[in-house]
Every structure is written in structure tokens, then in C-alpha cells.
PDB file of N, CA, C and O in Angstrom:
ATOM      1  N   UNK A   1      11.446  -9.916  20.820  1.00  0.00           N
ATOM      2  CA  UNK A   1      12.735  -9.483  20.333  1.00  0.00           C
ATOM      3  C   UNK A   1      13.748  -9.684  21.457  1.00  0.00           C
ATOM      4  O   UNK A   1      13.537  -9.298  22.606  1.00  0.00           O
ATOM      5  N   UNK A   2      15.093 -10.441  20.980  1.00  0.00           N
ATOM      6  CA  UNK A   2      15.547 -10.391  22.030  1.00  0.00           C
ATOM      7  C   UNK A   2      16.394  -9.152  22.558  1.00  0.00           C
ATOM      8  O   UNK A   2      16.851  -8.477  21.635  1.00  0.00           O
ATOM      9  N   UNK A   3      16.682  -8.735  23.740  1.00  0.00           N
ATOM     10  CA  UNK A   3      17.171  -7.863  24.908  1.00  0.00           C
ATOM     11  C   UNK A   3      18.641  -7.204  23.743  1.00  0.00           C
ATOM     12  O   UNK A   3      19.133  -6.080  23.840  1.00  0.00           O
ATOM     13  N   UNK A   4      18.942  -7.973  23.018  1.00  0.00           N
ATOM     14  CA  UNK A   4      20.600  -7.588  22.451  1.00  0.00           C
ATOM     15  C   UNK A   4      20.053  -6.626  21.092  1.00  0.00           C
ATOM     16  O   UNK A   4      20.306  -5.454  20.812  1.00  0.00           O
ATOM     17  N   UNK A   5      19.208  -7.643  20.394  1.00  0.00           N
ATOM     18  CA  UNK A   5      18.411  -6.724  19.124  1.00  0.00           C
ATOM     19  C   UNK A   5      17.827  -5.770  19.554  1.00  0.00           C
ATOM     20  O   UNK A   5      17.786  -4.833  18.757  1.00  0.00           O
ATOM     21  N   UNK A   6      17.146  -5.537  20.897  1.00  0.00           N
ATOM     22  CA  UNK A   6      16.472  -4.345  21.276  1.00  0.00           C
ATOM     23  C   UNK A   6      17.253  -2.837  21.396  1.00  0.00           C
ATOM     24  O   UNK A   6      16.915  -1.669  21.201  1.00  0.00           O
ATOM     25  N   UNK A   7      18.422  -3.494  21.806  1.00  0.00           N
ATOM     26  CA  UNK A   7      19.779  -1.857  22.287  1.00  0.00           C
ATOM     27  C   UNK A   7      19.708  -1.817  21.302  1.00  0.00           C
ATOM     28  O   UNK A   7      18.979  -0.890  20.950  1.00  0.00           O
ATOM     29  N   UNK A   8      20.379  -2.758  19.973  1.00  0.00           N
ATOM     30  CA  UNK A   8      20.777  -2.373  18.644  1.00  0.00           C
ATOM     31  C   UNK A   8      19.870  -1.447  18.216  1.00  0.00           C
ATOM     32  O   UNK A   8      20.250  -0.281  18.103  1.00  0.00           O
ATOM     33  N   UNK A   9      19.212  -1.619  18.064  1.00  0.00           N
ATOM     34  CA  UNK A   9      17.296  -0.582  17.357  1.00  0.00           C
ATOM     35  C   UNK A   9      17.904   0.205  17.909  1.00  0.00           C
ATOM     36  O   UNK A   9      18.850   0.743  17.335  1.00  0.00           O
ATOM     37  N   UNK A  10      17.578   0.520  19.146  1.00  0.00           N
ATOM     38  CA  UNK A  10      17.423   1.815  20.039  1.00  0.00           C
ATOM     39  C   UNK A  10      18.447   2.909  19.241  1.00  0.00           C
ATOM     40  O   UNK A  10      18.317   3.905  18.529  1.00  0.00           O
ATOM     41  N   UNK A  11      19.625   2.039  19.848  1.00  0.00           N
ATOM     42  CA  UNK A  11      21.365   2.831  18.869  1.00  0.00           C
ATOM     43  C   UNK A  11      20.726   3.404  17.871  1.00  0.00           C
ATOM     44  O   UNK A  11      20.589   4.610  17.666  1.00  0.00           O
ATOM     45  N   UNK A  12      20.227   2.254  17.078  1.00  0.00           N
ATOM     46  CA  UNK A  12      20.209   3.111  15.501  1.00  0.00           C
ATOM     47  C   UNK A  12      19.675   4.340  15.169  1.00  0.00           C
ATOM     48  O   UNK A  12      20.075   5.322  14.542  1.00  0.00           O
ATOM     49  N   UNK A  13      18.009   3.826  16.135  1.00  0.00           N
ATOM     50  CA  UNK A  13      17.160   5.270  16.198  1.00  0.00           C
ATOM     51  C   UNK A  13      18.062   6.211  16.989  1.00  0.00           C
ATOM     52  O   UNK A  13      17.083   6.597  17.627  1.00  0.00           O
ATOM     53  N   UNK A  14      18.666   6.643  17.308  1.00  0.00           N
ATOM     54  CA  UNK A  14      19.075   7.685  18.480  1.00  0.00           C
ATOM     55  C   UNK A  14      20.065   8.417  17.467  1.00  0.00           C
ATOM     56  O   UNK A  14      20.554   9.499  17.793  1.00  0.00           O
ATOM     57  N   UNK A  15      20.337   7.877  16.341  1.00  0.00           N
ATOM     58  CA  UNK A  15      20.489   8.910  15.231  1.00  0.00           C
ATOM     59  C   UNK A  15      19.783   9.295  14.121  1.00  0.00           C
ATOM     60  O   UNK A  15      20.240   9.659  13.037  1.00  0.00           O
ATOM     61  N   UNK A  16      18.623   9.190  14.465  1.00  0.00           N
ATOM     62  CA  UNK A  16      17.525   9.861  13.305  1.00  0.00           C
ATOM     63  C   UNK A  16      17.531  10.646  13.772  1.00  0.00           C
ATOM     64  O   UNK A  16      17.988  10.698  14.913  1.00  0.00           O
ATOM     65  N   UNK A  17      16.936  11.880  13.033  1.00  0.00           N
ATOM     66  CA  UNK A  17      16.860  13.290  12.721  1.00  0.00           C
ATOM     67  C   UNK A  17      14.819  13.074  13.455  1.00  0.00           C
ATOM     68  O   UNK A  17      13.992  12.233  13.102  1.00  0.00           O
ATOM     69  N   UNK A  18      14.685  14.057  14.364  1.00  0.00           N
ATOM     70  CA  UNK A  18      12.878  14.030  14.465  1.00  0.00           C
ATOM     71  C   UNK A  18      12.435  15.401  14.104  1.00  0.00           C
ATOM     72  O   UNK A  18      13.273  16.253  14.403  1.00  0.00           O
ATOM     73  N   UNK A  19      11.520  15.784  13.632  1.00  0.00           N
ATOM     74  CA  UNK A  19      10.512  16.679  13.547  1.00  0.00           C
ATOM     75  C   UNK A  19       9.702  16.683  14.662  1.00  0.00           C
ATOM     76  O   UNK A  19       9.082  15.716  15.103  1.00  0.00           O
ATOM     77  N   UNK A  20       9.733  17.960  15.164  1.00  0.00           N
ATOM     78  CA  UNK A  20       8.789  18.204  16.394  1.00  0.00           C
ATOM     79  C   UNK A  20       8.234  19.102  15.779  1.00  0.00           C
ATOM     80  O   UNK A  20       8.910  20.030  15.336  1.00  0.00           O
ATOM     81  N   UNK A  21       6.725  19.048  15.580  1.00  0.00           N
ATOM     82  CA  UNK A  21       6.297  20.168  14.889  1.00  0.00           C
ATOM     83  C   UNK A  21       5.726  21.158  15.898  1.00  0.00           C
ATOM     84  O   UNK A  21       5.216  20.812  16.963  1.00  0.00           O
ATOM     85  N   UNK A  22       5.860  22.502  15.450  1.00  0.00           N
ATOM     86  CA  UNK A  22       5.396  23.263  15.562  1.00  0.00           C
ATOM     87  C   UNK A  22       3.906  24.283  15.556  1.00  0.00           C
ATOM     88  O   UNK A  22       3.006  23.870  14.824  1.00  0.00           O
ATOM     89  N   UNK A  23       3.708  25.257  16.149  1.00  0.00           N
ATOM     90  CA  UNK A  23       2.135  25.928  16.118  1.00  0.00           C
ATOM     91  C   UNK A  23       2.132  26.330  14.401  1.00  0.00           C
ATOM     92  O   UNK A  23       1.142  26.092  13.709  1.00  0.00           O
ATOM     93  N   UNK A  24       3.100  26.824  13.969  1.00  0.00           N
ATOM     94  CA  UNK A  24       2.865  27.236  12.376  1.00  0.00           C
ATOM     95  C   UNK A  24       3.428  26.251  11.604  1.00  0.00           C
ATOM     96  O   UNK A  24       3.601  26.560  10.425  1.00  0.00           O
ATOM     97  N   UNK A  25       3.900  24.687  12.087  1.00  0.00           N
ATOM     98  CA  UNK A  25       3.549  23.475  11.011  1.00  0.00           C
ATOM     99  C   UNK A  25       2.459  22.949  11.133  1.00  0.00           C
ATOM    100  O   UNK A  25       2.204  22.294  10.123  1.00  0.00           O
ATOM    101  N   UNK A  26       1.465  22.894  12.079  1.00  0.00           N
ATOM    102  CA  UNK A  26      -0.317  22.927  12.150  1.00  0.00           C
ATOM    103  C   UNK A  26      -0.665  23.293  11.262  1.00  0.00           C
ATOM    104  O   UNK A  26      -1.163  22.608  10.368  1.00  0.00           O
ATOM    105  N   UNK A  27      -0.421  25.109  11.243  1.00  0.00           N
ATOM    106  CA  UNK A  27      -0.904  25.750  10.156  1.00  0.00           C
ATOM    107  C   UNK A  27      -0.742  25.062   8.509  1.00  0.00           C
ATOM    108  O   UNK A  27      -1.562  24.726   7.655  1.00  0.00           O
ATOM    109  N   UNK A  28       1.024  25.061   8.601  1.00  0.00           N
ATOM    110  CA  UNK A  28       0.877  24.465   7.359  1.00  0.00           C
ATOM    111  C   UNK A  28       0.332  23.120   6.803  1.00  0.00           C
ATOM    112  O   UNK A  28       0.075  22.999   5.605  1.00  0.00           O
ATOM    113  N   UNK A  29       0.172  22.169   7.646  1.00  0.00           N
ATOM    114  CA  UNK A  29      -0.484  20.910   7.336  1.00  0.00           C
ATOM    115  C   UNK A  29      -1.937  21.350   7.322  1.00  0.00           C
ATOM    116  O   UNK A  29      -2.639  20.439   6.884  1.00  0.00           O
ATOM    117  N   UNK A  30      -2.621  22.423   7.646  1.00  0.00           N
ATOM    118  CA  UNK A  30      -4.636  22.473   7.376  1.00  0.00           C
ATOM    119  C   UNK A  30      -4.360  23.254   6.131  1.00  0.00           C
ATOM    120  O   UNK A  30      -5.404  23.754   5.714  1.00  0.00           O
ATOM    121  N   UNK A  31      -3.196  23.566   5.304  1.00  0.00           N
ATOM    122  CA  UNK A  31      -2.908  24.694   4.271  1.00  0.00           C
ATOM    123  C   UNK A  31      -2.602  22.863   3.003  1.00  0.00           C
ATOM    124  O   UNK A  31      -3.149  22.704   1.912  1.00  0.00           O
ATOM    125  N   UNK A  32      -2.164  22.406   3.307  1.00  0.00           N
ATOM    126  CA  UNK A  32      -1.699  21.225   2.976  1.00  0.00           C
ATOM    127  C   UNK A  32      -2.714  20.172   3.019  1.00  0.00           C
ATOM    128  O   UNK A  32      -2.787  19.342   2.113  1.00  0.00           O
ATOM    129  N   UNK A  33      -3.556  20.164   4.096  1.00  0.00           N
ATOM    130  CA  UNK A  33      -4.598  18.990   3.715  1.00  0.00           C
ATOM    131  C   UNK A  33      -6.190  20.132   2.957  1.00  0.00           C
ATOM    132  O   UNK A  33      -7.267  19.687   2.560  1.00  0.00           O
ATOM    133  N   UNK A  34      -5.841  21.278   2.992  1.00  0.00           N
ATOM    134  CA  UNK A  34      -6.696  21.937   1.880  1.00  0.00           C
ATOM    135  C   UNK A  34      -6.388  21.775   0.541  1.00  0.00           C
ATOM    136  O   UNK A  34      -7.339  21.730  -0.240  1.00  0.00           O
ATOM    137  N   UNK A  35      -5.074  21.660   0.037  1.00  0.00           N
ATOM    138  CA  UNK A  35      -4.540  22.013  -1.080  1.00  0.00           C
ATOM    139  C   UNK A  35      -4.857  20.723  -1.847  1.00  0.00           C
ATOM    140  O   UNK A  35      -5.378  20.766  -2.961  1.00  0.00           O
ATOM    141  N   UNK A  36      -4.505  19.466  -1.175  1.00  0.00           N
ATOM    142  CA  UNK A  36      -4.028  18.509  -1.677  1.00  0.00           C
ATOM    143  C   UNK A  36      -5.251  17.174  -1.139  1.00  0.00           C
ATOM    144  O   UNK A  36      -5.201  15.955  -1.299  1.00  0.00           O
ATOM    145  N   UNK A  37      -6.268  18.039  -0.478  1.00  0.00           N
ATOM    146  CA  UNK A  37      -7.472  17.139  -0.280  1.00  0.00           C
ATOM    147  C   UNK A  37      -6.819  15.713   0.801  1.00  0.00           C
ATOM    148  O   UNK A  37      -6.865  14.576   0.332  1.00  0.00           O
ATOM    149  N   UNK A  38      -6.354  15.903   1.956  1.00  0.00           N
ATOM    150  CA  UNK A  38      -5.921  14.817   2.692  1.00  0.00           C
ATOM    151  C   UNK A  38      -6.064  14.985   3.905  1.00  0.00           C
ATOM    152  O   UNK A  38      -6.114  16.074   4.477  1.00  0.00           O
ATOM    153  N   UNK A  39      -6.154  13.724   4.477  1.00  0.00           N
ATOM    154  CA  UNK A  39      -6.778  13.957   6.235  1.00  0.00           C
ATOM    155  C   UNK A  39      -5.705  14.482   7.127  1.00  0.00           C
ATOM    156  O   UNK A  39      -4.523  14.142   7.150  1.00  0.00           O
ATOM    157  N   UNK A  40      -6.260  15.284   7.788  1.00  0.00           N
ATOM    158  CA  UNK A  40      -5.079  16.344   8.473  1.00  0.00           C
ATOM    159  C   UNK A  40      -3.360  15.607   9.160  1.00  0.00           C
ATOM    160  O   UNK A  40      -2.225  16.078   9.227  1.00  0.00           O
ATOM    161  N   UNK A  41      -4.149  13.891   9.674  1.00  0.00           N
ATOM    162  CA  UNK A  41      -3.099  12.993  10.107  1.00  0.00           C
ATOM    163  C   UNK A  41      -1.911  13.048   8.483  1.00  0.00           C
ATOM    164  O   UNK A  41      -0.775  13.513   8.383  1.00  0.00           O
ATOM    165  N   UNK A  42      -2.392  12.677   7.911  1.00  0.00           N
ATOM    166  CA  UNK A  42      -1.381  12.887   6.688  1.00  0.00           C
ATOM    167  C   UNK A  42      -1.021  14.147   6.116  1.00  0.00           C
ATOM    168  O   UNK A  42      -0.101  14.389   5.335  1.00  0.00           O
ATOM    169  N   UNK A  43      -1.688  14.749   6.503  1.00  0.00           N
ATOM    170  CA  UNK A  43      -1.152  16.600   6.218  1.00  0.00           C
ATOM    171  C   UNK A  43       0.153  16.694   7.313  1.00  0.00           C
ATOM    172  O   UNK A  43       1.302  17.027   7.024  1.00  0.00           O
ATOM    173  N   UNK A  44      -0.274  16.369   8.426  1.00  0.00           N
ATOM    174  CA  UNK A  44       0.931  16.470   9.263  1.00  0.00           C
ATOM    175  C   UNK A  44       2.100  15.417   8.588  1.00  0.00           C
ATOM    176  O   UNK A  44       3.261  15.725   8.318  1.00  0.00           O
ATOM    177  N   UNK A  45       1.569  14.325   8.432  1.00  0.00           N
ATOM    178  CA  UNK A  45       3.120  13.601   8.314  1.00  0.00           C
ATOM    179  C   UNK A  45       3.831  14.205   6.795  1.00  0.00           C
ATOM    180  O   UNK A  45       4.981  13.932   6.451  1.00  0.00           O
ATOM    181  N   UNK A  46       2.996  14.964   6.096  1.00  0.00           N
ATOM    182  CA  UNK A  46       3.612  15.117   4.732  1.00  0.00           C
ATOM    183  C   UNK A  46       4.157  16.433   5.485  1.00  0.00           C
ATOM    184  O   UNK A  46       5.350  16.272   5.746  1.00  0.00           O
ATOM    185  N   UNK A  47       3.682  17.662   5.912  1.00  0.00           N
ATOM    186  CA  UNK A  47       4.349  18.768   6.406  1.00  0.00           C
ATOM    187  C   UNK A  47       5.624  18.151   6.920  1.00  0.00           C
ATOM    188  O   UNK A  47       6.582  18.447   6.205  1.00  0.00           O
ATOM    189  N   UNK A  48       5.973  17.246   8.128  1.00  0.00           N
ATOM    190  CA  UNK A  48       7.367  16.655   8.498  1.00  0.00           C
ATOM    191  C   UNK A  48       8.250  16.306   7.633  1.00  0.00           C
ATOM    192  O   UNK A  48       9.423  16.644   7.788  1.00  0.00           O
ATOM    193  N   UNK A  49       7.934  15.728   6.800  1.00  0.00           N
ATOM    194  CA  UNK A  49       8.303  15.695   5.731  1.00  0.00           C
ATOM    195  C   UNK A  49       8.583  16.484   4.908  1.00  0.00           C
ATOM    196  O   UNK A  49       9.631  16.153   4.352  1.00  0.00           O
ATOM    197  N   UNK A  50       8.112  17.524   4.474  1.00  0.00           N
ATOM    198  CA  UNK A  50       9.052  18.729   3.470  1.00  0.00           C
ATOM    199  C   UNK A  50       9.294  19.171   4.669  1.00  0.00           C
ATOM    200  O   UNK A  50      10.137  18.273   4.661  1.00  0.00           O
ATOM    201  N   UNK A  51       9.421  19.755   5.899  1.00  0.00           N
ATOM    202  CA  UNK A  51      10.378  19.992   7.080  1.00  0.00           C
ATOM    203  C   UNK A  51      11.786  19.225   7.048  1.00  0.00           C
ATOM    204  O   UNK A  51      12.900  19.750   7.076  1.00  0.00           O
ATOM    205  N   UNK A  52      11.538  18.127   6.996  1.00  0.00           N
ATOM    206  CA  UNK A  52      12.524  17.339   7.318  1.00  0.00           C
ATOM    207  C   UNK A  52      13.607  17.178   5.862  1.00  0.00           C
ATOM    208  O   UNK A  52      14.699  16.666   6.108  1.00  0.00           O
ATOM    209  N   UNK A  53      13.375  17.538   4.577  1.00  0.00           N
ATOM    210  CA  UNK A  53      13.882  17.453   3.570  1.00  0.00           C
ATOM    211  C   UNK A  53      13.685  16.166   2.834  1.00  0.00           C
ATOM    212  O   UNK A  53      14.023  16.137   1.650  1.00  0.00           O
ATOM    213  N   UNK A  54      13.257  15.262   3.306  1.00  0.00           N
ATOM    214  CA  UNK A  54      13.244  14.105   2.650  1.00  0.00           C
ATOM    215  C   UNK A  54      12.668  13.711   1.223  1.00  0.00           C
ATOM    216  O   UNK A  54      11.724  14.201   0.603  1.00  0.00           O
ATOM    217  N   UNK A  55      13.515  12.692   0.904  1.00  0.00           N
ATOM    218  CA  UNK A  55      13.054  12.888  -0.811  1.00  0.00           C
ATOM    219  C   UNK A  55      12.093  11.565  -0.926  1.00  0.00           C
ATOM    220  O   UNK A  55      11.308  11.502  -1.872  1.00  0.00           O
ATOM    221  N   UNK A  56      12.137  10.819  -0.246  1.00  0.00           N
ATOM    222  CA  UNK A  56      10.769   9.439  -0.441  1.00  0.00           C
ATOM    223  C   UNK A  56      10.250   9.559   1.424  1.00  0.00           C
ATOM    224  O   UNK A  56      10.857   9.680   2.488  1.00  0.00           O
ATOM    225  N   UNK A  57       8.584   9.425   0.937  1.00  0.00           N
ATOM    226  CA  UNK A  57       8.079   9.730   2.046  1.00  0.00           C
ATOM    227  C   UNK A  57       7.035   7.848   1.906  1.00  0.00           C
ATOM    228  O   UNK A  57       6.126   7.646   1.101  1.00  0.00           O
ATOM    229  N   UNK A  58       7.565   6.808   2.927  1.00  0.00           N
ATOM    230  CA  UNK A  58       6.689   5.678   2.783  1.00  0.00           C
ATOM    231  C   UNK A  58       5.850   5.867   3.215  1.00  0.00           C
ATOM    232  O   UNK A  58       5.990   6.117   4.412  1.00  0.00           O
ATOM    233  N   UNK A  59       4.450   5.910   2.710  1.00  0.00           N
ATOM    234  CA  UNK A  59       3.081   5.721   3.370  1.00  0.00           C
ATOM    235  C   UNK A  59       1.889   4.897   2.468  1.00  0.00           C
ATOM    236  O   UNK A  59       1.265   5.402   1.535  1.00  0.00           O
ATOM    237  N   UNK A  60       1.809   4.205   2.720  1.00  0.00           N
ATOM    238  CA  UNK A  60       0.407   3.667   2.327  1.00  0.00           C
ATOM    239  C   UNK A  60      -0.948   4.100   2.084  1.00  0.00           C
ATOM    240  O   UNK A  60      -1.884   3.602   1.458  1.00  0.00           O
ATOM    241  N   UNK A  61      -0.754   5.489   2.950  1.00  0.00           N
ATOM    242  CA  UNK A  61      -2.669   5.708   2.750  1.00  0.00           C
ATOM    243  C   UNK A  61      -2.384   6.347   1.269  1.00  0.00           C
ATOM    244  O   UNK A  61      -3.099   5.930   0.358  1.00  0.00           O
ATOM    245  N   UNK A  62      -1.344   7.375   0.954  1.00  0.00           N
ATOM    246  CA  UNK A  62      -1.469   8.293  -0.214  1.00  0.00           C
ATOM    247  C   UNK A  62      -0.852   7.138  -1.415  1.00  0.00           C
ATOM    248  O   UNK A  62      -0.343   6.022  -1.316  1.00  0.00           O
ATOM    249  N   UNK A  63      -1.254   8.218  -2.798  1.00  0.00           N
ATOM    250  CA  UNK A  63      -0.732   7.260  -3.925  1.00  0.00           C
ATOM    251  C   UNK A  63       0.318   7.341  -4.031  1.00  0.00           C
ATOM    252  O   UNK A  63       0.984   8.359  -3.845  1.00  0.00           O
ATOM    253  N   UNK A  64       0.895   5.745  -4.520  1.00  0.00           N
ATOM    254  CA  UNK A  64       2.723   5.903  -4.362  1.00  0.00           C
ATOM    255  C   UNK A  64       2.986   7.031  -5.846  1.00  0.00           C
ATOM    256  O   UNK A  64       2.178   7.077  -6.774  1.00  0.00           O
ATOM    257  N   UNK A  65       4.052   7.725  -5.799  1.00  0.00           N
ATOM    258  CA  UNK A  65       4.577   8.332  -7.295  1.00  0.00           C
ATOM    259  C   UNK A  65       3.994   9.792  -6.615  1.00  0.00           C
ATOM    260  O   UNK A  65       4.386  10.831  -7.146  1.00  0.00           O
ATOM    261  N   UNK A  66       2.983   9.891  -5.345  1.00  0.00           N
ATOM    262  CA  UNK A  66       2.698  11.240  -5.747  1.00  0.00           C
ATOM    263  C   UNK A  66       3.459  12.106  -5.249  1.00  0.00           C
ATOM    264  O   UNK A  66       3.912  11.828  -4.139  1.00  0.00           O
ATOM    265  N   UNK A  67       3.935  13.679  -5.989  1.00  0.00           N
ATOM    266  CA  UNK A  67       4.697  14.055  -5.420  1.00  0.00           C
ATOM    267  C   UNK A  67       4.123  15.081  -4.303  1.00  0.00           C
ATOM    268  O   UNK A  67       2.928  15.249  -4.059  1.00  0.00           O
ATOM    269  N   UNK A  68       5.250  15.757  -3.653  1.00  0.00           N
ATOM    270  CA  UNK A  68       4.576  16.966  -2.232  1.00  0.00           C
ATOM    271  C   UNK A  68       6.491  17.627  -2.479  1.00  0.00           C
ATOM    272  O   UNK A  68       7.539  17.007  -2.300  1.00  0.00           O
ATOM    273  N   UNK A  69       6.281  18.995  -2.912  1.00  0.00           N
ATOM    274  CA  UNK A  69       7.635  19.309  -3.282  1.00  0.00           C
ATOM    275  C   UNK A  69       9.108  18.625  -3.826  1.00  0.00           C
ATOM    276  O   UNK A  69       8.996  18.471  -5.043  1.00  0.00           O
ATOM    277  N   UNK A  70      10.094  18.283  -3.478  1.00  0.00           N
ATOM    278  CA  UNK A  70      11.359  17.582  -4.181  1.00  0.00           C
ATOM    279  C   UNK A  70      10.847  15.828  -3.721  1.00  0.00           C
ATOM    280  O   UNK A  70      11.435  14.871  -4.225  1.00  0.00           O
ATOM    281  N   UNK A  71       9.836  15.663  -2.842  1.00  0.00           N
ATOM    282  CA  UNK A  71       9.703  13.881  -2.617  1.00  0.00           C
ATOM    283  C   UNK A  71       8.696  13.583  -3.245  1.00  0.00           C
ATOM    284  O   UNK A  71       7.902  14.436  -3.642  1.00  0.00           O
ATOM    285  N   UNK A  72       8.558  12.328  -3.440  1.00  0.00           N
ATOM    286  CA  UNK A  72       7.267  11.674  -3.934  1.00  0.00           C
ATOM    287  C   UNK A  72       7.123  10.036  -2.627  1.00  0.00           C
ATOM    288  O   UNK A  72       7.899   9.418  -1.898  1.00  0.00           O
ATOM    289  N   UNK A  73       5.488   9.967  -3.035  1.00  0.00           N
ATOM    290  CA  UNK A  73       5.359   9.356  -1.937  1.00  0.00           C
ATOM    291  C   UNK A  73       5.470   7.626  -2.403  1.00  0.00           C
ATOM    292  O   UNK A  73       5.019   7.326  -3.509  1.00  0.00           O
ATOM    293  N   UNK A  74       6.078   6.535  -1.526  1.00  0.00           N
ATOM    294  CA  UNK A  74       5.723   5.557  -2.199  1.00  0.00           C
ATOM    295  C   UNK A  74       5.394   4.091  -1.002  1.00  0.00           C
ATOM    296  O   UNK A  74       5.875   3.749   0.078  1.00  0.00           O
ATOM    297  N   UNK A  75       4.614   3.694  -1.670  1.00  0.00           N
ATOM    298  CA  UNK A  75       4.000   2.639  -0.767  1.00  0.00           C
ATOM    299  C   UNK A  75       4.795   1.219  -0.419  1.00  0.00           C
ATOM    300  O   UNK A  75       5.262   0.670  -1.417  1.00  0.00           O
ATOM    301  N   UNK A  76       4.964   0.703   0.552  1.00  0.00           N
ATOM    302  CA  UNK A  76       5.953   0.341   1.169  1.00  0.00           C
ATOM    303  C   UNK A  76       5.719  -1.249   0.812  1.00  0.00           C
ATOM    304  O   UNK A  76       6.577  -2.115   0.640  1.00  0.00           O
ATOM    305  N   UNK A  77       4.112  -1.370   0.748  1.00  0.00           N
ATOM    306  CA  UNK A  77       3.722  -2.646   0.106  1.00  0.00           C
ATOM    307  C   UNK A  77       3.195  -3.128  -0.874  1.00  0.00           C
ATOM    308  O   UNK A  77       2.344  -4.012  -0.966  1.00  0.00           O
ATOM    309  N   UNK A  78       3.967  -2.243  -1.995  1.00  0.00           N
ATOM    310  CA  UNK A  78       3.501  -2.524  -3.495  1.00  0.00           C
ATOM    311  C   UNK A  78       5.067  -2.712  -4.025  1.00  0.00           C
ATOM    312  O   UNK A  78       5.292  -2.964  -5.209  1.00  0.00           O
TER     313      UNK A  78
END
């Protein structure tokens, strides 16, 4: 990538919103990969996710359409 496209990225990211999770978003992602039968790595990213408010969550491992409160999940390469 060249050196000019690289700042650009950077810029862009440096206004996303991050989730730093927390000792009781742990909790809720082993409450979350109980509920919803999913490996704790995706319990966490779905917990960031209703943290974070977001209404489409892209991931590939889960089924696209499924929902996890106001988002549903959808696969990025279908």
C-alpha cells in the first residue's frame, strides 16, 4: 500500500467508535455464548456489538439474517 493510502486509512479509522470491553462484558459474552450456543471469540464480538449499538454485525462464522437484539448478522461474502 502506498505511504499516502496508508495516512488516509489511518484518518479514517481514528474516527471509529472502539469497544474496550470490560470484566462484566466477559460476563456477558459466556451469558451469550450459553444462550445462543457460540464460541466465546464470537460471543465477545457479538457482546461489542450490542455495546456498541450497531445494527449489521459482518461476520462470516455466524448465519447471515441472524439476529442478536436490534442487529442481525450478515456475511460479507455471500
Amino acid at each position: 500500500m502506498p505511504a499516502e493510502e496508508g495516512k488516509a486509512t489511518i484518518r479514517d479509522l481514528a474516527g471509529w467508535t472502539i469497544h474496550r470491553p470490560s470484566h462484566s462484558d466477559i460476563l456477558s459474552a459466556i451469558r451469550l455464548q450459553r444462550r445462543y450456543r457460540l464460541n466465546l471469540s464470537n460471543a465477545m464480538i457479538v457482546n461489542s456489538e450490542l455495546e456498541s449499538g450497531c445494527e449489521v454485525l459482518w461476520l462470516e462464522d455466524l448465519k447471515s439474517g441472524q439476529k442478536f437484539g436490534r442487529s442481525a448478522v450478515k456475511n460479507p461474502f455471500v
